[in-house]
C-alpha positions as CSV (number, residue, x, y, z in Angstrom):
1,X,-6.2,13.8,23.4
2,X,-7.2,16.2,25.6
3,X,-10.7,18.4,24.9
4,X,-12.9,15.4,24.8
5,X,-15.2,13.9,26.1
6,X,-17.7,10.7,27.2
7,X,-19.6,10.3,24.1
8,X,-17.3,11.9,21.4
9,X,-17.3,10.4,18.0
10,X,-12.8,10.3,17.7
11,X,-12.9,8.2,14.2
12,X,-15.1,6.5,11.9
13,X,-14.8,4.8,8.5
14,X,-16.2,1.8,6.3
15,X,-13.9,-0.6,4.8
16,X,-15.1,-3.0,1.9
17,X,-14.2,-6.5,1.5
18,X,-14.1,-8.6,-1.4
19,X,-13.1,-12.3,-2.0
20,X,-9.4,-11.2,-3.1
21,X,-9.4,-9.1,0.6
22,X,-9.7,-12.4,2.3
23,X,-7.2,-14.4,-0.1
24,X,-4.6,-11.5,0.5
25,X,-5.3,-11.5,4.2
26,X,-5.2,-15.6,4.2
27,X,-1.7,-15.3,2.6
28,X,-0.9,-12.3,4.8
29,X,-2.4,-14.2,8.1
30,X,-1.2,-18.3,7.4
31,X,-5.0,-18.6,7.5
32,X,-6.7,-20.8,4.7
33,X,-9.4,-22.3,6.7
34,X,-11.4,-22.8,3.3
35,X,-14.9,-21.5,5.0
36,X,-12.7,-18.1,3.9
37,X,-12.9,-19.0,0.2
38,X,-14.8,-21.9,-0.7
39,X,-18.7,-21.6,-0.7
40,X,-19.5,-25.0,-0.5
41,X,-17.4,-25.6,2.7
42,X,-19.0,-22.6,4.3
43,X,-22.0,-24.2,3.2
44,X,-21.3,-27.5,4.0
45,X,-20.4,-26.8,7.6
46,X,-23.9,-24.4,8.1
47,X,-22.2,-21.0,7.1
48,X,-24.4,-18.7,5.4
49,X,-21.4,-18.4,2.9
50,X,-17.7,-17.7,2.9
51,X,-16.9,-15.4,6.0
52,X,-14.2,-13.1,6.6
53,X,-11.7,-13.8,9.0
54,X,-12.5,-12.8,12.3
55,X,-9.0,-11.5,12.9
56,X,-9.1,-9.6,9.8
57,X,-12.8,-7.8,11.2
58,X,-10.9,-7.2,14.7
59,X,-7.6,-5.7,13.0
60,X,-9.6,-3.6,10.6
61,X,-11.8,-2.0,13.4
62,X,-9.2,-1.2,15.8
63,X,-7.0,0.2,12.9
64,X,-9.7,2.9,12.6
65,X,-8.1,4.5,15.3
66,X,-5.5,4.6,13.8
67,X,-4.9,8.3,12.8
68,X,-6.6,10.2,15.5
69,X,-4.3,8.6,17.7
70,X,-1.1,9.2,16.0
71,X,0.8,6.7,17.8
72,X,-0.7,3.1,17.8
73,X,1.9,2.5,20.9
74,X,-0.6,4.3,23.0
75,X,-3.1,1.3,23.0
76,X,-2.7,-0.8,25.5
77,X,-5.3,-3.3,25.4
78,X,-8.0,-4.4,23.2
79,X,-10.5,-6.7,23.5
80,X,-13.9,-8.0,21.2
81,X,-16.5,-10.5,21.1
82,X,-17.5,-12.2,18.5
83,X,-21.2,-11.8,18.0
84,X,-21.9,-12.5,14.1
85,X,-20.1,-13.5,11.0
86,X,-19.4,-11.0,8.3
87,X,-20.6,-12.6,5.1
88,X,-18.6,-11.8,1.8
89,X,-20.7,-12.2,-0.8
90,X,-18.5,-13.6,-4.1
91,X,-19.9,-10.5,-6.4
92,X,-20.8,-7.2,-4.0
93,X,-18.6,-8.3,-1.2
94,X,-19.4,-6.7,2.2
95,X,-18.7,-3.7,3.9
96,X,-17.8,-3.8,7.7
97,X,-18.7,0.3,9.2
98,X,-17.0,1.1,12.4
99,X,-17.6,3.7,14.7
100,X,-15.3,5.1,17.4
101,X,-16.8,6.9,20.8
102,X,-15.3,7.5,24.0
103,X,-17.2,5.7,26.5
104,X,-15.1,6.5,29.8
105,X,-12.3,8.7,30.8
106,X,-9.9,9.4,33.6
107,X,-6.6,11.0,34.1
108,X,-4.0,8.8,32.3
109,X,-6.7,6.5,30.0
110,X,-9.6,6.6,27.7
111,X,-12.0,3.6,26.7
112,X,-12.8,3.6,23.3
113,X,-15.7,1.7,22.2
114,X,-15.9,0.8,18.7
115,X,-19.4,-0.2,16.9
116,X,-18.7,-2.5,14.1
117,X,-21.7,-3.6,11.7
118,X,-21.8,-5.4,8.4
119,X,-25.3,-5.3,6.6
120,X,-26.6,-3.5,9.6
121,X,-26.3,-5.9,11.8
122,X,-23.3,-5.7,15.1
123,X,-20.4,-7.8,14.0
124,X,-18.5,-7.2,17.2
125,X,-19.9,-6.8,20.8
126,X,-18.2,-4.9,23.6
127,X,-15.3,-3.7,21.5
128,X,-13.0,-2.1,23.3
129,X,-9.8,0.0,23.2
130,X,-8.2,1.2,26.6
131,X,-5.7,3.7,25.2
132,X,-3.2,5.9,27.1
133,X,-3.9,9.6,26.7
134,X,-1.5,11.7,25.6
């Protein structure tokens, strides 16, 4: 990790979720909260529609990382807030776009700020990854 810098773009990629993502990641997860799967319960409770897991939008960001780290072992903390749902729509699905910058360095860390949108709007506020450089 060495040659960058404050404001570096390290990874970025979009990941697209259908209705079967969620039902995999529900059996992967133990999760089947039916505002997942069911439109009516999403509905019902004043979802826009069925949502995808909010552990599933946090796993999927930080994996994005992933490969320009090399080692996954080097992150040692991550953190999110929650700021909006991502809404999987039963036919086009949704596609969650993350973005990877450094925002701070010093001698033995790097923050890594991820910028996670679905349908342009920020799914994730202050994501962040402290990493240990290498």
């Amino acid at each position: 990790m060495t040659g960058i810098a404050v404001g570096d773009v390290v990874a970025e990629r979009t990941v697209h979720l259908t209705r079967e993502s969620l039902v995999r990641y529900a059996g992967a997860s133990g999760d089947f909260n039916p505002i997942h799967y069911r439109d009516d319960v999403a509905q019902s409770v004043g979802l826009p529609g069925v949502l995808a897991h909010g552990m599933l939008t946090m796993g999927l960001s930080v994996g994005t990382i992933a490969e320009w780290l090399g080692d996954t072992g080097r992150i040692l903390e991550y953190g999110v807030r929650f700021t909006r749902p991502v809404v999987v729509d039963p036919e086009s699905g949704a596609d969650v776009s993350v973005v990877a910058k450094v925002g701070q360095l010093d001698d033995e860390t790097a923050r890594i700020d991820l910028t996670v949108t679905s349908a342009d709007t920020t799914v994730l506020g202050k994501a962040q990854v402290r990493v240990r450089r290498a």
